[in-house]
N, C-alpha and C positions, 0 to 999 in steps of 0.2 A: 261767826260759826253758828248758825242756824239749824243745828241737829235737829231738834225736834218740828222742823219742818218737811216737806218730802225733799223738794230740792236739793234744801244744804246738806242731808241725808245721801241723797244720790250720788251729791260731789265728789264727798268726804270718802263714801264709800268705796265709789271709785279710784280714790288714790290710795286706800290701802289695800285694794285686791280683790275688795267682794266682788261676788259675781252677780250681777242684776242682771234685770229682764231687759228686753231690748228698750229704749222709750227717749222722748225727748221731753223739753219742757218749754211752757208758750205763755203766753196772755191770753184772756177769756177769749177777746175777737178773733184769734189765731186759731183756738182750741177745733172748731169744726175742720178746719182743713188741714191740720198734723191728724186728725183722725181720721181723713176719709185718704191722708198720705199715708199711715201707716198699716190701715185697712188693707191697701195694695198689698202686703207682703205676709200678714196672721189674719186670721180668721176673726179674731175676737182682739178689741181694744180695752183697759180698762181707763179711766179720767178720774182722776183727783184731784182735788184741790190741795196747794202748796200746805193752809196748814187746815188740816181735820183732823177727828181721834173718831176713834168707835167703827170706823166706815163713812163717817158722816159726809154726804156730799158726793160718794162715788157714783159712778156709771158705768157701768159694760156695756158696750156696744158692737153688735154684728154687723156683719157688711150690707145684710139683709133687714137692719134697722134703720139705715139712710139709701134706702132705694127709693126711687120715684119720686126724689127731691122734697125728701123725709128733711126736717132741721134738727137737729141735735139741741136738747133744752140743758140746761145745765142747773144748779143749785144755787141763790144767789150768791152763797158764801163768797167773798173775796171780796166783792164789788164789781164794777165793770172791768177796773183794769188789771183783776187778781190775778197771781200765779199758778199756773196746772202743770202736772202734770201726764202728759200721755203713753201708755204701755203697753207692750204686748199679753194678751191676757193667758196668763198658762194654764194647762190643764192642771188642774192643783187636785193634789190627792190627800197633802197636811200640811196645815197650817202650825209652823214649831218657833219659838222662841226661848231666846237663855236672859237671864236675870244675872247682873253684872253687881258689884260693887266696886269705886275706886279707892283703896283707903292710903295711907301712908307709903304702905312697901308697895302700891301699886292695887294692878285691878284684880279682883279674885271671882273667880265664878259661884253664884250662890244657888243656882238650881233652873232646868231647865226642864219643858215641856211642850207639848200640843196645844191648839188653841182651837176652839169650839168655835167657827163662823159661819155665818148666814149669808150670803153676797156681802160677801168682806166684812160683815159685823161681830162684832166680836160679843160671843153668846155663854164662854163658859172653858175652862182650863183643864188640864189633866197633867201630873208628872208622876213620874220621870215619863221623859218621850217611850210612847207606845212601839211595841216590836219593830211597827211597818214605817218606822221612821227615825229610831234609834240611830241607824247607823250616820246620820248626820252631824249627831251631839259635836263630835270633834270638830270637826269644820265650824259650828257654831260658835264653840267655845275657844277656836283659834281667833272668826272674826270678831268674836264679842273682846279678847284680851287687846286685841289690836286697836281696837276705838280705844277701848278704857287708858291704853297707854295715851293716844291722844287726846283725851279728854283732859289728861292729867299732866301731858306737857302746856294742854290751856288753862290749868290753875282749877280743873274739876274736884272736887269729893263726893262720891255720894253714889245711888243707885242709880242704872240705869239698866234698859234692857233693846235687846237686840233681836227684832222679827225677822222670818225669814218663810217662804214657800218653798214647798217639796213637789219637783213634780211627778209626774206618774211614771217615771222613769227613775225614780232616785233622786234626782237633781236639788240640791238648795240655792236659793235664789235669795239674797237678803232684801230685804220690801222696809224696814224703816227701823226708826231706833224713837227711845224715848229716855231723855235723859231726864228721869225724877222719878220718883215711883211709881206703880204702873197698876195695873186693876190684879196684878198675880199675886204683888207685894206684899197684903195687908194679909190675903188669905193664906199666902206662903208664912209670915210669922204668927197665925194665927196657930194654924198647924204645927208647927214646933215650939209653941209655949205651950199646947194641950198636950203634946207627946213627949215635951220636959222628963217627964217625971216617971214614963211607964214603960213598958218590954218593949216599946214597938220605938228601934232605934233607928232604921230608915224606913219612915212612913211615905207610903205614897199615895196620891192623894188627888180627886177630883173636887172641883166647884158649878155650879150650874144650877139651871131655874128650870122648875116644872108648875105646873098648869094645873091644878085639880078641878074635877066635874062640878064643884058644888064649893059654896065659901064654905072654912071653917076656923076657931077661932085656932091661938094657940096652944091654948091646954089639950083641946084635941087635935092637936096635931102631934105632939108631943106625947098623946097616950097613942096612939097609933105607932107610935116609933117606939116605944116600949112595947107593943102589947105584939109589934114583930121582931123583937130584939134587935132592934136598928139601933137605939141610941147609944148615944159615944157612951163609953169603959173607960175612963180615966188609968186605969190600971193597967186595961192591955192596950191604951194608945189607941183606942179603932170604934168607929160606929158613925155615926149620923147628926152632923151638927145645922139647925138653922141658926145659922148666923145673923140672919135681918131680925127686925121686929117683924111680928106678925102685919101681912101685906095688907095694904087698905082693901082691896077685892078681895080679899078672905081666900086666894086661890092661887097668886105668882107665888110661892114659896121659892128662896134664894138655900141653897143647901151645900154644905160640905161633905165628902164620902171620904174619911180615912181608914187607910191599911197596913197590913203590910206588904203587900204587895199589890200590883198593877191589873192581875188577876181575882184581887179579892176587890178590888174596889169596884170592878166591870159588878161582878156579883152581888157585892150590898147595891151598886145603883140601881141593878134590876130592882131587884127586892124591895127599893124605898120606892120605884113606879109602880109596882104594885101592889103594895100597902096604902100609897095614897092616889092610887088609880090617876097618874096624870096621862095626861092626854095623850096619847100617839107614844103612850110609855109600853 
């Protein structure tokens, strides 16, 4: 049971109902021609490798990238004779996953969101899931209870989570699982150990990296975030936390925005791009 691969993912999926994208799965020497076969029927393919995280490894491919006997390069990852798989590429309008736990009386849901990506890389978090993609939460949290039961008829405990695409039609599409903690994890119990103790009883909450013009260290980053009443309030649960150590280029700043609402947090993250003027903020 290879969940945290795409494949075993795919299978698995498969037999408890999710709905995936259309795609098959090949050997690297195959990989060109399940692409330029599936080409025939979508516009856009995406290739992945059996196991990556982050994005790593992916490809999008248009029909108009293997014209005039164009060769498709691929990532060495695998080796020559690794697993892929190939997809149809959706028009995707949110990236949304739910964070699962399996414990004793079964699986429970611990919180779900939107996911920040760049050509399938994963850049940065938001929950609860935003307006325009809300109404999938259920279906998430039906297919996430349905693994966690099978994880746990294979002798599972423990975290995991369950990705999924949204596409421009409403539609969720389940894209992969990861059965261990996941990059939401750390900053989702991060977030509910600082708002333990203060007014703000469902916090919600963004994670993400910004870019500033100029290095700086962290005491002035940190008077910046005071000196725009950004920084976190212990008390009312809300404000602006850099969670990394100050960045070796004195300018990726790694940042948490808590709220109490979804609308307050849109709001401090303006406010924290420009107080620290990052780039394209």
């Amino acid at each position: 049971m290879l969940l945290n691969t795409k494949i075993g993912f795919r299978e698995t999926a498969g037999r408890l109902g999710m709905r995936l994208p259309a795609g098959r799965t090949c050997r690297r020497p195959e990989v060109e021609g399940l692409v330029r076969e599936l080409l025939r029927d979508h516009g856009r393919v995406v290739v992945k490798p059996d196991r990556s995280a982050g994005g790593h490894g992916l490809r999008f491919v248009s029909r108009e990238d293997l014209r005039g006997g164009a060769v498709l390069r691929l990532d060495p990852v695998g080796g020559p004779e690794g697993l892929w798989v190939v997809e149809e590429c959706l028009d995707v309008a949110a990236s949304a996953s739910v964070q699962l736990e399996v414990t004793s009386a079964g699986p429970r849901v611990v919180f779900s969101g939107a996911m920040r990506t760049v050509r399938g890389s994963f850049t940065g978090y938001v929950s609860p899931l935003p307006p325009s993609c809300a109404h999938v939460a259920r279906e998430l949290e039906e297919w996430g209870t349905a693994l966690g039961r099978h994880l746990a008829d294979h002798g599972y405990a423990g975290p995991f989570g369950l990705d999924a695409l949204v596409d421009t039609d409403g539609v969720a599409y389940a894209s992969e699982s990861n059965i261990r903690r996941t990059a939401t994890t750390t900053p989702h119990s991060m977030v509910v150990r600082l708002t333990g103790g203060s007014t703000n009883a469902r916090p919600a909450w963004a994670v993400s990296k910004g870019w500033t013009p100029s290095p700086m260290d962290f005491d002035e980053a940190l008077a910046r975030l005071r000196a725009s009443r950004l920084a976190f309030d212990p008390e009312r649960g809300e404000g602006v936390v850099l969670y990394a150590d100050e960045p070796p280029d004195g300018r990726s700043w790694r940042y948490a925005v808590i709220a109490g609402s979804a609308g307050d947090v849109v709001e401090q993250e303006a406010a924290l791009a420009e107080a620290f003027e990052f780039e394209g903020g």
